[in-house]
PDB file of N, CA, C and O in Angstrom:
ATOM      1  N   UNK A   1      -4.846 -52.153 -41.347  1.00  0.00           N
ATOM      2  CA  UNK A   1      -5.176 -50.985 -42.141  1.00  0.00           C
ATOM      3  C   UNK A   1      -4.007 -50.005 -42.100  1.00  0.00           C
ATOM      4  O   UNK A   1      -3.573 -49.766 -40.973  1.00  0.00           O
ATOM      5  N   UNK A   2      -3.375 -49.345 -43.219  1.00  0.00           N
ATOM      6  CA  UNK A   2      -2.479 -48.648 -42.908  1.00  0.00           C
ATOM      7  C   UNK A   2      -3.171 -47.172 -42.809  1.00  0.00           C
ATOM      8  O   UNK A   2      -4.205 -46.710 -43.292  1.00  0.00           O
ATOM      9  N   UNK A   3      -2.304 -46.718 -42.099  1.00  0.00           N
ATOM     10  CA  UNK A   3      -2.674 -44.621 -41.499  1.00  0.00           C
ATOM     11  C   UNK A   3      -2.752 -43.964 -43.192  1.00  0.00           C
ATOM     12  O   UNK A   3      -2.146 -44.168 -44.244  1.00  0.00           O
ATOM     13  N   UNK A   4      -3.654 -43.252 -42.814  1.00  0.00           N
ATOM     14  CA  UNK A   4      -4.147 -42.014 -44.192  1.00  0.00           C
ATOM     15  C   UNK A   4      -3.322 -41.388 -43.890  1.00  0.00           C
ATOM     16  O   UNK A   4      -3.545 -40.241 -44.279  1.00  0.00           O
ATOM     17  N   UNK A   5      -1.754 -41.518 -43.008  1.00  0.00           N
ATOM     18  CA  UNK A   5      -1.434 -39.871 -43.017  1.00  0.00           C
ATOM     19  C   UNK A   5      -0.050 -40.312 -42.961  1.00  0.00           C
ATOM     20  O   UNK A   5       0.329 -41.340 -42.400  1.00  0.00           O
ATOM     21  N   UNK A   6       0.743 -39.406 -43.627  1.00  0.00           N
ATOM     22  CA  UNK A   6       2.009 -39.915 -44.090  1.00  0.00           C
ATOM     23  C   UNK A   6       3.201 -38.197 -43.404  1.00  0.00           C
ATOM     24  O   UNK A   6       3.126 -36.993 -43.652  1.00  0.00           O
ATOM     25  N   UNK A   7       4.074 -38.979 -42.584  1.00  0.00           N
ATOM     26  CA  UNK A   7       4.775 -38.185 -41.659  1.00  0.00           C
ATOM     27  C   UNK A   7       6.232 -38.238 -42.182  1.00  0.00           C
ATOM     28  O   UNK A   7       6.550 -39.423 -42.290  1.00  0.00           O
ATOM     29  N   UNK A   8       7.226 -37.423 -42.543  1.00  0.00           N
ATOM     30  CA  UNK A   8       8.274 -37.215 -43.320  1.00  0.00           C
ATOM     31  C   UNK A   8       8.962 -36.533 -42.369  1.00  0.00           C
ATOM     32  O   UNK A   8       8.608 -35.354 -42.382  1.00  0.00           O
ATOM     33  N   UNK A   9      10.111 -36.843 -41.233  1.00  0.00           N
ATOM     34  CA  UNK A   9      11.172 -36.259 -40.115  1.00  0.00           C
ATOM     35  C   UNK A   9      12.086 -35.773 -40.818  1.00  0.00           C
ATOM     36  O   UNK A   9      12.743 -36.679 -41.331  1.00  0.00           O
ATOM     37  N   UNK A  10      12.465 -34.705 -41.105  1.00  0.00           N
ATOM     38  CA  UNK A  10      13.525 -33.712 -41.740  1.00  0.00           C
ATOM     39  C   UNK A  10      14.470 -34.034 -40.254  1.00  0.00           C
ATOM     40  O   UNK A  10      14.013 -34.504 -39.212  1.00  0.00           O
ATOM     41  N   UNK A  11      15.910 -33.623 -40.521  1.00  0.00           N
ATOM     42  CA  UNK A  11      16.517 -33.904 -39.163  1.00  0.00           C
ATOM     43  C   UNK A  11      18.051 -33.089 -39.763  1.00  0.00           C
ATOM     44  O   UNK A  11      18.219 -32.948 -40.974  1.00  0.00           O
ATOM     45  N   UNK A  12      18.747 -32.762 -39.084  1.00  0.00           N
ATOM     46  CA  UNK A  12      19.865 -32.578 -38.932  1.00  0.00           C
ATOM     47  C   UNK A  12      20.882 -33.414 -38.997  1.00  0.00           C
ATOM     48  O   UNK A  12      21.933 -33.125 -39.568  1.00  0.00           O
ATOM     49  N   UNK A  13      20.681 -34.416 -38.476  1.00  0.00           N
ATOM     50  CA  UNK A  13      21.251 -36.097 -38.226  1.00  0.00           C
ATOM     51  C   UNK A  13      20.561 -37.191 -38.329  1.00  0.00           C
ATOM     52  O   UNK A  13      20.445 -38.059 -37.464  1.00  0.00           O
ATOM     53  N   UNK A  14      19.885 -37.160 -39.845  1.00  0.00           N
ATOM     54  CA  UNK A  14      18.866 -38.405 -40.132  1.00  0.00           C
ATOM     55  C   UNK A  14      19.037 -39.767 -39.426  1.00  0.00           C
ATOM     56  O   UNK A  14      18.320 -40.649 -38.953  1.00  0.00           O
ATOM     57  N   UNK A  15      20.453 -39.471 -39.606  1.00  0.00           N
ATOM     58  CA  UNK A  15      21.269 -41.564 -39.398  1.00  0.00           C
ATOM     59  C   UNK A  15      20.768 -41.518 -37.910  1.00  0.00           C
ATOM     60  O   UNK A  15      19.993 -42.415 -37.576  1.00  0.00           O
ATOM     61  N   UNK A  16      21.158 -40.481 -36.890  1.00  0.00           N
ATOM     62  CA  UNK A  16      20.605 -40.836 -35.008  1.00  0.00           C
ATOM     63  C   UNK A  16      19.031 -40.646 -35.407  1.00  0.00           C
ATOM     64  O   UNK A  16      18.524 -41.568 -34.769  1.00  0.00           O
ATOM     65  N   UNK A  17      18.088 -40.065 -36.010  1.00  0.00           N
ATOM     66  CA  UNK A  17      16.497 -39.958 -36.382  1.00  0.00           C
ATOM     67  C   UNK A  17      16.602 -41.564 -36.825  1.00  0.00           C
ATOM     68  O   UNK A  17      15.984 -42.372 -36.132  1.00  0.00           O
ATOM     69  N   UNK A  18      17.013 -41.818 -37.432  1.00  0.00           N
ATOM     70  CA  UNK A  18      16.435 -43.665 -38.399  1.00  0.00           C
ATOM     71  C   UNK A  18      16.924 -44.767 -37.503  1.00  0.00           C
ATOM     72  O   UNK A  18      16.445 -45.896 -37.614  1.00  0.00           O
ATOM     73  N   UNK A  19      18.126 -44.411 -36.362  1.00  0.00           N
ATOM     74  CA  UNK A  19      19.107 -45.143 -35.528  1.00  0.00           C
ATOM     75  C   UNK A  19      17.797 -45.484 -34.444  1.00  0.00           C
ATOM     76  O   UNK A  19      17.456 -46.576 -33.990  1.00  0.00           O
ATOM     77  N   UNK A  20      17.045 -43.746 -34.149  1.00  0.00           N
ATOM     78  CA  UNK A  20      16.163 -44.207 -32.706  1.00  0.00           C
ATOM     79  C   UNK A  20      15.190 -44.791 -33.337  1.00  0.00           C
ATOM     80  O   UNK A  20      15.091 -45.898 -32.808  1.00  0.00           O
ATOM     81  N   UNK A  21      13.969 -44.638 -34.629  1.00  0.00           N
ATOM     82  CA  UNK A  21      13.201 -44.842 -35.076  1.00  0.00           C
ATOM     83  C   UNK A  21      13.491 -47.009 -34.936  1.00  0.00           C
ATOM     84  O   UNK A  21      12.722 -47.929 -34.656  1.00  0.00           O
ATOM     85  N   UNK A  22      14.561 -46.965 -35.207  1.00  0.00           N
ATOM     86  CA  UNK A  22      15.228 -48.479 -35.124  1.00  0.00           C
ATOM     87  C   UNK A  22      14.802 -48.833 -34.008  1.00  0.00           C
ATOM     88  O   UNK A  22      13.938 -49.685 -33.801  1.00  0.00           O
ATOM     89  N   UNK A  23      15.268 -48.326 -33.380  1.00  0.00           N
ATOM     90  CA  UNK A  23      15.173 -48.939 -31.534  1.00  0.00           C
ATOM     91  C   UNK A  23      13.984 -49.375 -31.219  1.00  0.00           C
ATOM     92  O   UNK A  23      13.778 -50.432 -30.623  1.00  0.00           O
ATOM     93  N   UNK A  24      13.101 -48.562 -31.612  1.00  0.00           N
ATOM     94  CA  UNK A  24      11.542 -48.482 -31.245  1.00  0.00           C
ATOM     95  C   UNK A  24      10.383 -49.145 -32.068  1.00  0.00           C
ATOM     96  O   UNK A  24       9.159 -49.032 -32.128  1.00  0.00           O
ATOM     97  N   UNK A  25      11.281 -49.832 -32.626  1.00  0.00           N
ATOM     98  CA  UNK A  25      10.361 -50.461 -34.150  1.00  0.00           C
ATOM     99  C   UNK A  25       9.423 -49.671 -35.171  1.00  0.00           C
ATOM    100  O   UNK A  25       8.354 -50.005 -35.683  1.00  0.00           O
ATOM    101  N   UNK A  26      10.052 -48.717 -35.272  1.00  0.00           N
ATOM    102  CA  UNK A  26       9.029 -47.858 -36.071  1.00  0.00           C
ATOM    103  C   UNK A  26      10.323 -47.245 -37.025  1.00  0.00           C
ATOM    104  O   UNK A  26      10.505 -46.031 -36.941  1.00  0.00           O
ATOM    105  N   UNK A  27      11.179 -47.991 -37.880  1.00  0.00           N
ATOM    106  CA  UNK A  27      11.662 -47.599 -39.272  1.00  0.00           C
ATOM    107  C   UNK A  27      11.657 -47.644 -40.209  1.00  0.00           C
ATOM    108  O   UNK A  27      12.279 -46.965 -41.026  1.00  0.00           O
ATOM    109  N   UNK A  28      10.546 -48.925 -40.430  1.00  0.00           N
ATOM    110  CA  UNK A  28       9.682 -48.824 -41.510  1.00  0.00           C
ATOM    111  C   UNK A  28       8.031 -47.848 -41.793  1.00  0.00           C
ATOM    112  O   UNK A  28       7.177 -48.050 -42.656  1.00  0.00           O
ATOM    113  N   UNK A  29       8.075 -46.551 -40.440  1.00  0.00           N
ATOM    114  CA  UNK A  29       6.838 -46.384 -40.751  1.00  0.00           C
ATOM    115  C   UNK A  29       6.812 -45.059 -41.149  1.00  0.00           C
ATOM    116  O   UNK A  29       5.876 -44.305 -41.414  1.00  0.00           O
ATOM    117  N   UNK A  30       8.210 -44.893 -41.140  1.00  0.00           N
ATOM    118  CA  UNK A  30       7.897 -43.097 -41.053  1.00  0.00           C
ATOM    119  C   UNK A  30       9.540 -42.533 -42.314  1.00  0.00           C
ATOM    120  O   UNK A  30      10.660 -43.016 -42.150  1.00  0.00           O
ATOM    121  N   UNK A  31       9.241 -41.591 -43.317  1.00  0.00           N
ATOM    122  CA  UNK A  31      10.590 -41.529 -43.756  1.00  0.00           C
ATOM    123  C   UNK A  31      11.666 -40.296 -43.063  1.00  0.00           C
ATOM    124  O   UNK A  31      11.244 -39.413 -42.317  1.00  0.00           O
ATOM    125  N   UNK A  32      12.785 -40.405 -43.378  1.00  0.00           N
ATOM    126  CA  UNK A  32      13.641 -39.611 -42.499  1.00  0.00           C
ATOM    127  C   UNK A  32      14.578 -38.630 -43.582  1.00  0.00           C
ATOM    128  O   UNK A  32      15.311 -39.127 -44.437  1.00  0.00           O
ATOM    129  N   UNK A  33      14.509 -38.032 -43.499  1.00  0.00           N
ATOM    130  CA  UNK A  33      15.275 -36.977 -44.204  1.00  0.00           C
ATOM    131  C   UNK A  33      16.362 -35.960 -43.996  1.00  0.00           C
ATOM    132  O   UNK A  33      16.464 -35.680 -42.802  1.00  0.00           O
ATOM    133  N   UNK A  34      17.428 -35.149 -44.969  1.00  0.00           N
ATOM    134  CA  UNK A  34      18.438 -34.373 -44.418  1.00  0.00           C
ATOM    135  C   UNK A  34      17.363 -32.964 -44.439  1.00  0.00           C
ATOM    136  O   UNK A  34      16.352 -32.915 -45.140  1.00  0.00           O
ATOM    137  N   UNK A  35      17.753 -32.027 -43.658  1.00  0.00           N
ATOM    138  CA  UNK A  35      16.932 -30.696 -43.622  1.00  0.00           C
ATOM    139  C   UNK A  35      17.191 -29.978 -45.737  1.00  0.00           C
ATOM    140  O   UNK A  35      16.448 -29.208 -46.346  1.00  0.00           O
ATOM    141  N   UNK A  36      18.151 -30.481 -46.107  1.00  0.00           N
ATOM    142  CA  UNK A  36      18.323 -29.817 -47.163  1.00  0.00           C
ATOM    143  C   UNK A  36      17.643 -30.288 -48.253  1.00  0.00           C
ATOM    144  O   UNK A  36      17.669 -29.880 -49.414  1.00  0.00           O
ATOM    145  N   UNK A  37      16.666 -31.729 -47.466  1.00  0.00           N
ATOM    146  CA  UNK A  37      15.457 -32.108 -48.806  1.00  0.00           C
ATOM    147  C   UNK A  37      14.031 -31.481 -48.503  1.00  0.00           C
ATOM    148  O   UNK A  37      12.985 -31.945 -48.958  1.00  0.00           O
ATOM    149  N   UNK A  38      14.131 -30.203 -47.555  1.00  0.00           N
ATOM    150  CA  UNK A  38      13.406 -29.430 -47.270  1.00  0.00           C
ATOM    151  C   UNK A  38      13.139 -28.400 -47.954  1.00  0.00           C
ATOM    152  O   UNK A  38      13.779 -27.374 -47.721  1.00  0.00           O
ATOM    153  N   UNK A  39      12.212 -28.409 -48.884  1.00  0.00           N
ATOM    154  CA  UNK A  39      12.506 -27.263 -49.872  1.00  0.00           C
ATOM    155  C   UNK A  39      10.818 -26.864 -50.185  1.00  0.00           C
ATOM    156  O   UNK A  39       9.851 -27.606 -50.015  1.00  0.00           O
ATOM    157  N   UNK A  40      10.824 -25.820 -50.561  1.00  0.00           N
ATOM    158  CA  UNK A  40       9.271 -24.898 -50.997  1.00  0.00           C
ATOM    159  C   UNK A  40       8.795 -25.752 -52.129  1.00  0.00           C
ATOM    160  O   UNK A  40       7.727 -25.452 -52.664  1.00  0.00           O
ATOM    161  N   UNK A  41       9.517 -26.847 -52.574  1.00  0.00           N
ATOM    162  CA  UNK A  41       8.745 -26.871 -53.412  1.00  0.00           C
ATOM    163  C   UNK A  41       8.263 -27.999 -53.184  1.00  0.00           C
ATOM    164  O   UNK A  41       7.340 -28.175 -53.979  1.00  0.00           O
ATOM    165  N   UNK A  42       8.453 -29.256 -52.218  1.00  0.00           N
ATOM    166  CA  UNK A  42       7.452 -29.953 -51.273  1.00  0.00           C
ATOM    167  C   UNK A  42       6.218 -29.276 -50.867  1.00  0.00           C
ATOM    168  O   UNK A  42       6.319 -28.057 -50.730  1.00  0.00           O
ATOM    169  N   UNK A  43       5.130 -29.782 -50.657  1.00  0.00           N
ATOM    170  CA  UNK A  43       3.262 -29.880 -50.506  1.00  0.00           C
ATOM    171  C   UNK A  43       3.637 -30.799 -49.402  1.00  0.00           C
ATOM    172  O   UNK A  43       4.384 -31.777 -49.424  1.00  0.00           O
ATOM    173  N   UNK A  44       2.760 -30.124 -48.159  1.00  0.00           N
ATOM    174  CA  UNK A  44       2.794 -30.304 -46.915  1.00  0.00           C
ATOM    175  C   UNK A  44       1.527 -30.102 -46.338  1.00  0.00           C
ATOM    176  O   UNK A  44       1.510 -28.928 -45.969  1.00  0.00           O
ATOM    177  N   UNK A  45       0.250 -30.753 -46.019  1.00  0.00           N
ATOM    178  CA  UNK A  45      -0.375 -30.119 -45.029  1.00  0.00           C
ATOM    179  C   UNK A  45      -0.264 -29.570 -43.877  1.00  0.00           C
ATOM    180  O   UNK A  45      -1.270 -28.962 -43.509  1.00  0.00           O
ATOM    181  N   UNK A  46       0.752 -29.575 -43.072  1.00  0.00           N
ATOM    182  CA  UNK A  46       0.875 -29.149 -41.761  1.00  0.00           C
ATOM    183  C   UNK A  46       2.893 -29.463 -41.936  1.00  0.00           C
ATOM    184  O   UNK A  46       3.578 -30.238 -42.605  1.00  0.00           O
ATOM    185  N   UNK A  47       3.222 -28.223 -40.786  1.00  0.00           N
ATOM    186  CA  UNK A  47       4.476 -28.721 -40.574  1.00  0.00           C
ATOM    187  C   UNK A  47       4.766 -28.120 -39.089  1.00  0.00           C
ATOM    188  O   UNK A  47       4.584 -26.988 -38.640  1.00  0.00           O
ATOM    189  N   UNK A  48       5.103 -28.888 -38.704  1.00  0.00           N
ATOM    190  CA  UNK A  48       5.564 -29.092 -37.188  1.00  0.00           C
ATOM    191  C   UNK A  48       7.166 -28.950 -36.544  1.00  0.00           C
ATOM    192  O   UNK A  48       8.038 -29.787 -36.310  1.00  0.00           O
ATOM    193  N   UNK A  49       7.116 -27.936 -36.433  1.00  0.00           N
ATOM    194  CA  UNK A  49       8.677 -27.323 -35.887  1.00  0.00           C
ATOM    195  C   UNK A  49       9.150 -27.535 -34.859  1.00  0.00           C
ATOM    196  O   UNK A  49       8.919 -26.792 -33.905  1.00  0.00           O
ATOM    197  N   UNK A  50      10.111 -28.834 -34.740  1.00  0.00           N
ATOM    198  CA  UNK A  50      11.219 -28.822 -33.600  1.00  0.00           C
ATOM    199  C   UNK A  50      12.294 -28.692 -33.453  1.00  0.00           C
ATOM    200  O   UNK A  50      12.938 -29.425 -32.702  1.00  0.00           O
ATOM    201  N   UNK A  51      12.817 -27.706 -34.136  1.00  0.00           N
ATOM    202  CA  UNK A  51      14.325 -27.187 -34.547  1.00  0.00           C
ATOM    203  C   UNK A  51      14.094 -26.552 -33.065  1.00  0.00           C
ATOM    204  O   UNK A  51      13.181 -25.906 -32.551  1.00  0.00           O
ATOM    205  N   UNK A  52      15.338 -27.036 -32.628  1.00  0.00           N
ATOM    206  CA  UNK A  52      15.517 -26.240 -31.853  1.00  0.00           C
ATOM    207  C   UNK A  52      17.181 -26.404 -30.954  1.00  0.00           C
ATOM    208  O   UNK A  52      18.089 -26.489 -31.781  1.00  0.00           O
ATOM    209  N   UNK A  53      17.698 -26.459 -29.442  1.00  0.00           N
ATOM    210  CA  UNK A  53      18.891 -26.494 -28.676  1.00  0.00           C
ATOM    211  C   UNK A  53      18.300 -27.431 -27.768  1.00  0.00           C
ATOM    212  O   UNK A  53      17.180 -27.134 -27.353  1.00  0.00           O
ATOM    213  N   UNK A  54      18.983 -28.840 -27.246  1.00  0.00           N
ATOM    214  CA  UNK A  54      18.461 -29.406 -26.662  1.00  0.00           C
ATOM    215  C   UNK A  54      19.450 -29.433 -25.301  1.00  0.00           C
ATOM    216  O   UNK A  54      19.205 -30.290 -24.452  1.00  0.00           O
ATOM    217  N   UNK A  55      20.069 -28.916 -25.184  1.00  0.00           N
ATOM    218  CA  UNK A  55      21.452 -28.592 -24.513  1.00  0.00           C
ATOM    219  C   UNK A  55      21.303 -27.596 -23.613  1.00  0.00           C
ATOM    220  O   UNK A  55      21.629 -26.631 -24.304  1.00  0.00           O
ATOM    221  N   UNK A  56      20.979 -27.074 -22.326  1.00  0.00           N
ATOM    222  CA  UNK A  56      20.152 -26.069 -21.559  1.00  0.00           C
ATOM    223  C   UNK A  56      21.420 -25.449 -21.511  1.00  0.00           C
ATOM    224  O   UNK A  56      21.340 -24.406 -22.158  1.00  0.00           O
ATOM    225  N   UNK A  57      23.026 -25.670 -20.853  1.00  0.00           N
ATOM    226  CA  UNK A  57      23.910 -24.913 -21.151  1.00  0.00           C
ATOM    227  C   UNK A  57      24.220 -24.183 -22.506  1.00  0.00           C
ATOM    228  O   UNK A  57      24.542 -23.005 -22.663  1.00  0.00           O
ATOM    229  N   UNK A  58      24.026 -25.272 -23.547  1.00  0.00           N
ATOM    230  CA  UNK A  58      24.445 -24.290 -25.095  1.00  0.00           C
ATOM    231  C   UNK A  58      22.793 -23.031 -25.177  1.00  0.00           C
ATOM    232  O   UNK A  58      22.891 -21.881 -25.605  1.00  0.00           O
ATOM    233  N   UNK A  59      21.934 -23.425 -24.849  1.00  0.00           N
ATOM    234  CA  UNK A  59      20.738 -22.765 -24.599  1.00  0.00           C
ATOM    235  C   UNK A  59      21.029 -20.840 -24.214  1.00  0.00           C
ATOM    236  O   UNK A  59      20.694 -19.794 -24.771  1.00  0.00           O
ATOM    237  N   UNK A  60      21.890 -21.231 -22.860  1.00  0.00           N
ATOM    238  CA  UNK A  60      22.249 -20.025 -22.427  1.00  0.00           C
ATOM    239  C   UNK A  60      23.321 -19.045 -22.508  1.00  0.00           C
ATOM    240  O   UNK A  60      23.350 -17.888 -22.090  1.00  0.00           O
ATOM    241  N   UNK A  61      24.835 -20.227 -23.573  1.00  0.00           N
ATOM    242  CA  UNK A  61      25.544 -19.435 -23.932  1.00  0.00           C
ATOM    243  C   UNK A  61      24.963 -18.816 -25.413  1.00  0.00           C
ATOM    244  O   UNK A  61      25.384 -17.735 -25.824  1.00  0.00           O
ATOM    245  N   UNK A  62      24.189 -19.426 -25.995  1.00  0.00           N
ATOM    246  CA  UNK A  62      23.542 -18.483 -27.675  1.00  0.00           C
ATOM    247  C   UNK A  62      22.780 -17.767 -26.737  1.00  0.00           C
ATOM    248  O   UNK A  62      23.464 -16.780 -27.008  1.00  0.00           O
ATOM    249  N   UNK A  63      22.190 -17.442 -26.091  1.00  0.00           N
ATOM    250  CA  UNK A  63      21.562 -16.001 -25.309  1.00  0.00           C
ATOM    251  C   UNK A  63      20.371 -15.265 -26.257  1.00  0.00           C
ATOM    252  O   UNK A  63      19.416 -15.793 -25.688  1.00  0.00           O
ATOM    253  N   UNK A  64      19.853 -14.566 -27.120  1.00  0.00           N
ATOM    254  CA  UNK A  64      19.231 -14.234 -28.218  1.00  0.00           C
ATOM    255  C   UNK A  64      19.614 -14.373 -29.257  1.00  0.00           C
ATOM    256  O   UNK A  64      19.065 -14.041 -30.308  1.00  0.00           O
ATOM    257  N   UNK A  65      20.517 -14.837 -29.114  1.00  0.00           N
ATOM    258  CA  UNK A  65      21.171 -15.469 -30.955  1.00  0.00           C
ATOM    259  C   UNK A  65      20.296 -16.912 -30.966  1.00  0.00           C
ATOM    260  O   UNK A  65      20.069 -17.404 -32.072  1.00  0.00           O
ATOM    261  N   UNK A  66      19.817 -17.578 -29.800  1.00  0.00           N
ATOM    262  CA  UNK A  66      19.090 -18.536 -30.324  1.00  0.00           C
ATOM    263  C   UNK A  66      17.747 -18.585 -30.927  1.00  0.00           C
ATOM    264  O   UNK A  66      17.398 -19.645 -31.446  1.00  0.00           O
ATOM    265  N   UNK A  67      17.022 -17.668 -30.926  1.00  0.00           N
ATOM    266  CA  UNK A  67      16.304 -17.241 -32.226  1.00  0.00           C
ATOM    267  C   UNK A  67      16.691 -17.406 -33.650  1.00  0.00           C
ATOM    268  O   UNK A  67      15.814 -17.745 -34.445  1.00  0.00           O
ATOM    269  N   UNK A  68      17.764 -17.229 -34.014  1.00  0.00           N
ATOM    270  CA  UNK A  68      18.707 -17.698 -35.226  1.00  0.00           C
ATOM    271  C   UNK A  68      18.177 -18.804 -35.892  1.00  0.00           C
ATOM    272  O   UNK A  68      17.783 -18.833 -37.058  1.00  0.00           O
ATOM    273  N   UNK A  69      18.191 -19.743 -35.051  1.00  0.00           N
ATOM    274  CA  UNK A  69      18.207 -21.263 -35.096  1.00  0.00           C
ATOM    275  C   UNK A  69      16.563 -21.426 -35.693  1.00  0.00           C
ATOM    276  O   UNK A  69      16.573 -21.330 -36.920  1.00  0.00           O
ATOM    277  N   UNK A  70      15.736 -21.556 -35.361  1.00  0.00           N
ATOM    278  CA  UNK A  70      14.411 -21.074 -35.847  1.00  0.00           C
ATOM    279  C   UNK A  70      14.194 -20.151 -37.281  1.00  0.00           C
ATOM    280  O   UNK A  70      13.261 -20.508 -38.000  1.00  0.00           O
ATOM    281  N   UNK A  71      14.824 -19.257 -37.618  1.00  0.00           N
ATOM    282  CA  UNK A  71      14.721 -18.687 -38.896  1.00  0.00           C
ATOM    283  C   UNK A  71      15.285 -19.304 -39.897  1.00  0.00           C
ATOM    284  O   UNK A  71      14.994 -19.380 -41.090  1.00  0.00           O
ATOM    285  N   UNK A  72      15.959 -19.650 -39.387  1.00  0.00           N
ATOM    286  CA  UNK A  72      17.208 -21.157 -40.479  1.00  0.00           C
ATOM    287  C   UNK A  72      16.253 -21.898 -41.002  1.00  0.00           C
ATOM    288  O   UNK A  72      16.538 -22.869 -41.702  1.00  0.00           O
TER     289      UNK A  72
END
């Protein structure tokens, strides 16, 4: 049976998003996208925000500028 629910990964670096999705056998299940096919005028039920610094040093040199990153 396939899932009623259809999940679309916006990414920064689609190709490492579709590269791990590879690894894990799941690249045919999910589509992957650049952030700039992110647009208002996509219909979304829900959207789930993980923009974020994954880097705990770059974390602490953006200091409150990493809020930035989130309004983007």
């Amino acid at each position: 049976m396939k899932d009623a629910h259809e999940l679309t990964l916006f990414a920064r670096r689609p190709e490492a998003v579709s590269q791990r999705l590879k690894s894990i056998d799941l690249s045919d299940r999910f589509a992957v996208a650049d952030f700039t096919g992110f647009t208002k005028e996509k219909n979304f039920d829900a959207i789930i925000n993980f923009v974020g610094v994954g880097d705990p040093v770059q974390v602490a040199v953006m200091g409150a500028s990493i809020f930035d990153v989130t309004l983007k």
